[in-house]
C-alpha positions, 0 to 999 in steps of 0.5 A: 367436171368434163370442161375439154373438147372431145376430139375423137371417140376411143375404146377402152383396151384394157383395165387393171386398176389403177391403169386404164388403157385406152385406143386412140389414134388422132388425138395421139399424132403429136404425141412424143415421149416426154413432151408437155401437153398442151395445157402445160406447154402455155403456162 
């Protein structure tokens, strides 16, 4: 069950299971190496 906010529509790049490459820009701005996403960061 899908209970997030889509925040912008990407495009699959590649898959070669069990990886899923998937194209994003917006969603991606904040994004840092090793940094707690959002849901993790509040608890």
């Amino acid at each position: 069950m899908f209970t997030g906010i889509v925040e912008e529509m990407g495009h699959v790049e590649s898959f070669a299971a069990p990886r899923l490459r998937i194209a994003a820009e917006v969603v991606l701005d904040d994004v840092r190496l090793g940094t707690p996403s959002r849901s993790t960061a509040a608890a």
